[in-house]
Structures are given as structure tokens and as C-alpha cells.
C-alpha positions in Angstrom: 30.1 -3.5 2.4 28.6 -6.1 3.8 25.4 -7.8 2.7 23.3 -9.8 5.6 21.1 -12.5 5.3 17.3 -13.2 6.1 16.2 -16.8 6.8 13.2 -17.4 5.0 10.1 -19.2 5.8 11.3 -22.6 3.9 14.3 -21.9 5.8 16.9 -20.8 2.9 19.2 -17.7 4.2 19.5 -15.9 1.0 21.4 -12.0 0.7 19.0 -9.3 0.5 20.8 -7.4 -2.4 23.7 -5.5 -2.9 24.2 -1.9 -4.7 23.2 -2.3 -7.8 22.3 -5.5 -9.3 19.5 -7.5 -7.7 20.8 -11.0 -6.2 18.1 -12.0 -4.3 15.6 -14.5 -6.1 12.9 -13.0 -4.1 14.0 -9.9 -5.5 13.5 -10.7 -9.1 10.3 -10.1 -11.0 8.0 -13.1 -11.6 5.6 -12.1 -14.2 9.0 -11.8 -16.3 8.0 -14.7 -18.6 4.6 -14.5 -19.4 4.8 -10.8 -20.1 7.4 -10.9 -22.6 5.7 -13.7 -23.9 2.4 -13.3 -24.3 1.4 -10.3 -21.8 -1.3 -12.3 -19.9 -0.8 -14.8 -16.9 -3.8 -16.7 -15.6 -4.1 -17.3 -12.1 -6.0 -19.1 -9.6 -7.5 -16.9 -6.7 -9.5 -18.4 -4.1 -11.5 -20.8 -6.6 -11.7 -17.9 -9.5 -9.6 -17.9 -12.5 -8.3 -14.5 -13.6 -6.5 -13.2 -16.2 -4.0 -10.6 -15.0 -2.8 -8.0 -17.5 1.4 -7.6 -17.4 2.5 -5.5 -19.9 3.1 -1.4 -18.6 1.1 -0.2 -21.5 -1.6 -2.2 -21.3 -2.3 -1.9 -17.8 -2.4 1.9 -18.1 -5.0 1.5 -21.3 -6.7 -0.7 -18.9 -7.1 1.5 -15.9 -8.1 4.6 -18.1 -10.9 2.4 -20.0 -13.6 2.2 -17.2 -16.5 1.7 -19.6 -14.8 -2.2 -20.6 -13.0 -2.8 -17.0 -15.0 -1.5 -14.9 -14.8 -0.7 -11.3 -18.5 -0.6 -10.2 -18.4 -3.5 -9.1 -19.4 -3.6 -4.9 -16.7 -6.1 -3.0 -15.1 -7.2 -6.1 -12.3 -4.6 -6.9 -10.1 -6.3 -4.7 -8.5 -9.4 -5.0 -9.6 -12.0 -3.9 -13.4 -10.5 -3.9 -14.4 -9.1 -0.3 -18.2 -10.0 -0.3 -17.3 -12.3 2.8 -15.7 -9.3 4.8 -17.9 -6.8 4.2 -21.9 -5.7 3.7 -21.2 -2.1 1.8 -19.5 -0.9 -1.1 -16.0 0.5 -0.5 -16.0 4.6 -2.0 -14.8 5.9 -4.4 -13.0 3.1 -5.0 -16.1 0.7 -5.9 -17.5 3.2 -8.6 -16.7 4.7 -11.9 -17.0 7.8 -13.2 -18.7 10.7 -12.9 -19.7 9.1 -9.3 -16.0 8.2 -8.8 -15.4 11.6 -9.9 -18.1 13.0 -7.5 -16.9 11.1 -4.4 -12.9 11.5 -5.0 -13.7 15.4 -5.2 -15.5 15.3 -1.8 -12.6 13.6 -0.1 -9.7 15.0 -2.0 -9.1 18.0 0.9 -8.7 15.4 3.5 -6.2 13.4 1.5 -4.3 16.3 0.1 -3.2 17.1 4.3 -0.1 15.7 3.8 0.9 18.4 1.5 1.1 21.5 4.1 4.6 22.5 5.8 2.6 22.0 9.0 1.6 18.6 8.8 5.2 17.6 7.3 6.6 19.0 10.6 4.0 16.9 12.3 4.6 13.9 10.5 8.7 14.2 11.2 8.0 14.7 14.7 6.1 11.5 15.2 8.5 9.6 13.0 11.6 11.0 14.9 10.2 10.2 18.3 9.4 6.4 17.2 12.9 5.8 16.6 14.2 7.7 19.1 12.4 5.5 21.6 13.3 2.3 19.6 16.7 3.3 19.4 16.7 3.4 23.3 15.9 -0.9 23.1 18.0 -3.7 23.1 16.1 -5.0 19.5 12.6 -3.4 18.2 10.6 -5.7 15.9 9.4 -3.8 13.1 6.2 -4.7 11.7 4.2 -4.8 14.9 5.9 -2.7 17.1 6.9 0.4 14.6 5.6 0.1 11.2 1.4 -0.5 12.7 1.9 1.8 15.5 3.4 4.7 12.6 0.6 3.9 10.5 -2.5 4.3 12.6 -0.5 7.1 14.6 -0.1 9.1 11.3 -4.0 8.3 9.7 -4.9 9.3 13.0 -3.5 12.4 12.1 -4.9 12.5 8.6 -8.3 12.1 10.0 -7.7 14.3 12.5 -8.8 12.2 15.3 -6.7 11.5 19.0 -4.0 9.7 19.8 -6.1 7.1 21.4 -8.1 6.1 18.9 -5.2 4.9 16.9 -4.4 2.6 20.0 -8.3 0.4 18.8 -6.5 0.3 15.3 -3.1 -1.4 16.4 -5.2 -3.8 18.2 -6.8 -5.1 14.4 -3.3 -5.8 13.3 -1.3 -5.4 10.3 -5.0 -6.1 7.8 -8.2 -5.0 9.0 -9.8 -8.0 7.3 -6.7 -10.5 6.8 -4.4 -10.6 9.9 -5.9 -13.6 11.5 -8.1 -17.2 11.4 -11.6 -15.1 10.6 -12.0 -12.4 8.2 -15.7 -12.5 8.4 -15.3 -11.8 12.4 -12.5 -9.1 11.5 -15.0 -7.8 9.2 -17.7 -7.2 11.3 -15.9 -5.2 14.1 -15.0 -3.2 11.5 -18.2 -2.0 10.5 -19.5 -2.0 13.9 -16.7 0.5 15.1 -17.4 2.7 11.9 -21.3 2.9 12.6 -20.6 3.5 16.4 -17.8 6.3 15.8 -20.3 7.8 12.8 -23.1 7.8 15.5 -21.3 9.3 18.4 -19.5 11.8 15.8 -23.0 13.0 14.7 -23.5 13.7 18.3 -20.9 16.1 19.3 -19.4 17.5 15.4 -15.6 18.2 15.7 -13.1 18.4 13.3 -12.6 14.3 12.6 -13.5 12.8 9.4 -16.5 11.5 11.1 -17.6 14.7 11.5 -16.8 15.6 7.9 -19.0 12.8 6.6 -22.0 14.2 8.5 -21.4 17.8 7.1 -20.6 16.1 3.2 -23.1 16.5 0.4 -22.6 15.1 -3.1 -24.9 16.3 -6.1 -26.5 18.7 -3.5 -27.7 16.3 -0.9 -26.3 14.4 2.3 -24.6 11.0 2.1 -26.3 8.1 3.2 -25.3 6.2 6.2 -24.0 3.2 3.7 -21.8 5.5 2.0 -20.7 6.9 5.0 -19.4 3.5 6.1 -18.4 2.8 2.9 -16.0 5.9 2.2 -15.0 4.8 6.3 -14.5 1.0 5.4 -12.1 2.2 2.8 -10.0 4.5 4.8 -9.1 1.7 7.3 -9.0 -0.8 5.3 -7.0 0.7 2.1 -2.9 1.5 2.3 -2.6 -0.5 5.8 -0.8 -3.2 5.1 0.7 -1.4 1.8 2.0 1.2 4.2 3.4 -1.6 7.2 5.1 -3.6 4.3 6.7 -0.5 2.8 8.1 0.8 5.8 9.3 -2.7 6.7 11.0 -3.1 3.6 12.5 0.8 3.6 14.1 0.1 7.0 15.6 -3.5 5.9 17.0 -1.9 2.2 19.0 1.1 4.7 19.8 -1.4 7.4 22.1 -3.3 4.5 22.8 0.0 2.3 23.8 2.4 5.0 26.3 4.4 2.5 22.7 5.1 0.8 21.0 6.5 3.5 24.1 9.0 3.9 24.3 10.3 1.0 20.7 11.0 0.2 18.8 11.5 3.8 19.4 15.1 3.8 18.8 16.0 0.2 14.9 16.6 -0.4 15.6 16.2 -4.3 17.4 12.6 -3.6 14.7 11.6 -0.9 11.6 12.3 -3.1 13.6 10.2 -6.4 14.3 7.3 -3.5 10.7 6.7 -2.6 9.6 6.8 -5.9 12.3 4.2 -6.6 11.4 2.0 -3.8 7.4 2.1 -3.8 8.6 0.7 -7.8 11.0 -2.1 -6.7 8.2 -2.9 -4.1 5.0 -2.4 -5.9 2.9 -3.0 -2.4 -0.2 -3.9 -3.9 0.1 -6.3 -6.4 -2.7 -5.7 -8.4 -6.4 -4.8 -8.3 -9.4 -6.1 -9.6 -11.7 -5.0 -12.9 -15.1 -5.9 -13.6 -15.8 -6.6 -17.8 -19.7 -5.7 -18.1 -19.2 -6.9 -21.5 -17.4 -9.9 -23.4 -14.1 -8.8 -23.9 -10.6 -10.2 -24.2 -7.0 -9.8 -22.3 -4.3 -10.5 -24.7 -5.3 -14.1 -25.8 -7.5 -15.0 -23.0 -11.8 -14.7 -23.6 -13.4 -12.4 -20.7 -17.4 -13.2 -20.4 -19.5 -10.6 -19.3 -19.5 -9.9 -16.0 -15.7 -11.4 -15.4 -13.3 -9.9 -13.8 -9.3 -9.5 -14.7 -6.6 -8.1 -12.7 -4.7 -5.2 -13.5 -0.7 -6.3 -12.4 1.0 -3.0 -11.1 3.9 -5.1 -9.6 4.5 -6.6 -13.2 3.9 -3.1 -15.0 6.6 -1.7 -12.8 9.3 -3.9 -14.2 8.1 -3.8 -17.9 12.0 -3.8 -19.2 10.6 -1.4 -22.2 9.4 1.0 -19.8 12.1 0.8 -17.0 16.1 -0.1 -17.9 17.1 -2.7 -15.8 13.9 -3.2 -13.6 15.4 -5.4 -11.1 17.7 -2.9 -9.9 17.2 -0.3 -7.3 18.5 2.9 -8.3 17.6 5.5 -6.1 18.3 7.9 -8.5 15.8 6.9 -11.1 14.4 9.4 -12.9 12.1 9.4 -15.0 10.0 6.9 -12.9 6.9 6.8 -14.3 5.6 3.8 -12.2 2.3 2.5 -11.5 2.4 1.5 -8.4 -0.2 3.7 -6.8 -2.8 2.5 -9.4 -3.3 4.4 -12.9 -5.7 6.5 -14.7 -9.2 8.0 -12.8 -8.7 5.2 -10.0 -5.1 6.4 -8.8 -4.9 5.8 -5.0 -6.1 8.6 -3.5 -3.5 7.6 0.0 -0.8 8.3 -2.3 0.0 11.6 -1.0 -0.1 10.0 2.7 1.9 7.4 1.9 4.5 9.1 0.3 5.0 12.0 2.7 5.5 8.8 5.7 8.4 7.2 3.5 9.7 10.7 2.5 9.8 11.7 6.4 11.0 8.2 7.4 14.0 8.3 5.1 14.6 11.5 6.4 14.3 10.6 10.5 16.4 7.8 9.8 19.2 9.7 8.7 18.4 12.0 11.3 18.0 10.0 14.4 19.6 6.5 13.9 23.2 6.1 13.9 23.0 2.6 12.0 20.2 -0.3 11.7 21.3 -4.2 12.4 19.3 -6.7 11.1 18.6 -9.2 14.2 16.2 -11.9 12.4 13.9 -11.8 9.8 11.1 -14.2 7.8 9.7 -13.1 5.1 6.1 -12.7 3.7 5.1 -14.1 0.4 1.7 -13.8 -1.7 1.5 -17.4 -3.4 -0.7 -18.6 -6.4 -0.1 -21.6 -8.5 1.2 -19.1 -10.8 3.9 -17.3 -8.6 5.5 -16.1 -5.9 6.3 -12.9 -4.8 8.0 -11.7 -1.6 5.7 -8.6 -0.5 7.1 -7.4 2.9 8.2 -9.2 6.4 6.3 -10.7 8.9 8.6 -10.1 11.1 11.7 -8.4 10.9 13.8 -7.6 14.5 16.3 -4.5 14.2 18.5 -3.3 16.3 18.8 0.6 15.8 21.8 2.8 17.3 21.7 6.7 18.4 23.8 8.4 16.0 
């Protein structure tokens, strides 16, 4: 087999992996240290010092225990805080129980979609037809020009909206906040396409999520319009780039492990175990935010009232006591009881979405490509003081061939 190379930004050329045993650097974990050793790591994040909880089973006590770290906590559950971005709180994300509980319900039939027959055909059929039209070019790069387009195209069809409103969503790029010089002028078109889209929706009901917010009641009355936005705000901002960077990185780990694709592509059983394997190894959110509303402490590290710690999915998810040999992608894991769609009351409710896109794109890619070159690549890093971590590409330029 052969194992290709990606130049990095600093401009090393190091081998992606090969079956088995991690070689990559970028591939190994870097919480590694200070989880074995004292299960904390501090780090610096845009002027505010965190402590961010490693350990496997002390993230998962974490994320159950809303009363101590809490999420009702308006623009801070993400990290770094989003008060500059945005003017409403993000639902149900930004609450805790029973709101959460209220709020998740309401929305939970919209999420769950992904789970018919019928929208599994859907999905394959707008995943097949991608690469079947980049298989037709010379070179298709991969973020921008497959792994966007696929993820507005299919929310689209989880909100049950046209075609062409996925076209305004390409145009934010890969972060609806993040993907270019100001976040505070991404922010606001943002909210201003929400509140126009809400508005015209109320207009002329259909069968958009627009149309669902108007229609919604929680405890027995109507949402307001701030929680409409901020239920909206959350859709198109959550599991964007998390989706793009998981594709991205699918498509690279089959483009230089081809014998993997062929032998598990057309097994469901062997397709649902791969994702499961992969959204582990790749962990697309790193972490997420908790507000303390109380003194408490994170392993050894003093928490005042009112700060905030990070839960550390990517460093739960190679927890060696948890998972034998974490560094290793074996597609056949099982069990696989990873963390990387969150954990206790706050799971992610786009998991369901997002694993029926990587399901069906495992699956199309077996299906319609013959084989996947790797043309260029440069890879995309999240940096701190206190580590490094390789995340997904911003670029990566493939060459595809009809089977």
C-alpha cells in the first residue's frame, strides 16, 4: 500500500497514517500528558484561562451534573465565548434542564428526519450525484466545493427548505461566525437573514422549520421571537464546520486506505462501526464550554463562581482506560462508547444528521468512485499555548475516478 503525504502549513510533508498504528504526529493525541497526569490542562483562550477536564470519566460526570457546570449561560457555552457574534441565546443548547428538556422535546421531530428510509434514499441520492459530478473533473477541492455545498444541501433538507436557499448558506463559508477577518459582521447577517426568513415564513406557513417555529408552543404558549432566532442561530451555526471537517477528513482516510473502503462500503453493520470509529479518531468539536454558578474545583485547579471550564471530548475519546490503543483507527471498534457528540442531557441533538451524511457518504463512495488521489493538501490546526491539534483541512484537492 502506499501511504501519501500532505504538506503542512509550516511546510513539513508528513504520511497521513497507515492501517493500523498511527504515524502521523498530527495524528497523535495531545492532552495525552496532562490527563494521565493530573487530568486537568489549563489553557489560554482569547484572554480567559480555562481549565479543561481530560479524563473520559470525568467528563461524562461533568456533562450529566448541570446543577455545578452549568449550561445556562447565554453566549458562553462555546469556546471561546460568542457575546461578540451574537445578541440572543443559542436553544436548547444555552439552557439546562427542565427548559433544556422543554426545548430539545419541541425540536426533537425535526432532528430525528434522518431516521426514515425515505430521507436515507434522499440523502444517498444527493451524495451520489455530488460525486458523480466531481468525478466528471480534472481535480475537485473538497472543503469548499463538496463538503459546504453537501452540508447546506442536506440541512436544507432537514429543514425542509429549497434548494436555493442552501445556495445564501455556501456563500457564509465553512463557519457562520468564523470563516473570515469579521465575526461581528458575520454575525450580524446571520441574524438578520433569520429575522427576515422568520418574518416572510410567518407570512405564507409551509412546511420549513420557519414555519414550525411559528406553529411551536412550549409550556402551552408560543415562542418568542428571541427564541425563535435563537433555536435558528443554533441550527446554522451548530455542526457546520464539524460536519465540513468530517467529511474532509473521511474522504482523505479512504483516499490513502482504499482496501478499507472495499471491504466495508457495502456492509451496513461495518459502515455504522466505521463512522463511529472515525467521528472518535476525529473528535470534531474539541470541547464545549460549562458555566460553575458556584466555587467549585476541576481536578486540582480552584473554579470561582461564575467560571467557566471546558469539557475535552477530543481528549475523553482517547482516554487509554476507556479505549485500547486510542491512536489507532480501527473501523471495527466495538464497543465505542465515545463522546464525541457531547454527553449526558446536552448530547448534540445534529447527531442523527450527521451520522446518516457520513454513513451515506461512505456508502456513495464505494458506490460511485472508482478511487480518490490526493492532489494537495494543508492542513487546519486549533492552536493554544497549550496544544495543537490538527482538526480538518483547509484545503484538500482530490482527484476522484468513475469506478
Amino acid at each position: 500500500m502506499t501511504v501519501s503525504s500532505q504538506k503542512t502549513p509550516d511546510g513539513d510533508k508528513r504520511p497521513i497514517c497507515e492501517t493500523g498504528v498511527m504515524t502521523d504526529p498530527d495524528l497523535a493525541d495531545p492532552f495525552r500528558a496532562p490527563r494521565t497526569s493530573s487530568g486537568v490542562l489549563t489553557a489560554d483562550f482569547g484572554g480567559e484561562t480555562l481549565p479543561m477536564i481530560l479524563g473520559y470519566t470525568a467528563v461524562r460526570e461533568a456533562a450529566r451534573d448541570w446543577a455545578i457546570y452549568s449550561s445556562d449561560a447565554p453566549f458562553r457555552v462555546p469556546i471561546p465565548s460568542e457575546e461578540a457574534v451574537r445578541t440572543v441565546r443559542q436553544l436548547p443548547i444555552e439552557s439546562d434542564p427542565p427548559v433544556h428538556t422543554a426545548f430539545r422535546r419541541l425540536l426533537e421531530p425535526v432532528f430525528h428526519r434522518p431516521r426514515s428510509t425515505d430521507y436515507q434514499q434522499r440523502l444517498d441520492r444527493l451524495i451520489g450525484e455530488l460525486l458523480e459530478d466531481a468525478a466528471t473533473k480534472a481535480e475537485v477541492e473538497i472543503v469548499r466545493d463538496f463538503a459546504l455545498p453537501l452540508q447546506s444541501l442536506a440541512l436544507a433538507m432537514l429543514l425542509g427548505m429549497p434548494k436555493d436557499a442552501a445556495e445564501i448558506w455556501i456563500s457564509w463559508g465553512t463557519h457562520v461566525f468564523h470563516d473570515g477577518p469579521d465575526s461581528r459582521a458575520k454575525g450580524n447577517v446571520l441574524d438578520h437573514y433569520i429575522r427576515e426568513t422568520l418574518t416572510s415564513a410567518a407570512a405564507s406557513l409551509g412546511e420549513d422549520v420557519f414555519s414550525f417555529l411559528h406553529a411551536a408552543t412550549v409550556d402551552g404558549r408560543a415562542l418568542t421571537t428571541d427564541e425563535k432566532v435563537g433555536i435558528a442561530n443554533l441550527v446554522f451555526a451548530g455542526g457546520r464546520d464539524t460536519i465540513i471537517n468530517a467529511v474532509s477528513r473521511v474522504i482523505a482516510h479512504f483516499a490513502d486506505h482504499p482496501e478499507d473502503l472495499s471491504v466495508i462500503a457495502t456492509d451496513a453493520a461495518r459502515v455504522n462501526l466505521a463512522v463511529e470509529e472515525m467521528v472518535r479518531v476525529i473528535s470534531p468539536l474539541t470541547h464545549i464550554g460549562r458555566v460553575c454558578p458556584a466555587p467549585t474545583t476541576a481536578g486540582d485547579v480552584n473554579v470561582p463562581a461564575d467560571g467557566r471550564v471546558s469539557l475535552c471530548w477530543a481528549s475523553a475519546n482517547r482516554d487509554e482506560q476507556v479505549f485500547e490503543a486510542p491512536d489507532e483507527v480501527r473501523l471495527a471498534r466495538s464497543p465505542n462508547p465515545h463522546v464525541a457528540f457531547g454527553s449526558g442531557p446536552h448530547t448534540c441533538l445534529g447527531a442523527t444528521q450527521a451520522r446518516a451524511i457520513l454513513r451515506s457518504l461512505i456508502r456513495m463512495l464505494g458506490e460511485r468512485t472508482g478511487g480518490i488521489e490526493i492532489l494537495s493538501a494543508v492542513r487546519q490546526y486549533e492552536v493554544t499555548p497549550a496544544y495543537r491539534r490538527w482538526v480538518g483541512f483547509e484545503a484538500l484537492t482530490v482527484r476522484f475516478t468513475a469506478p
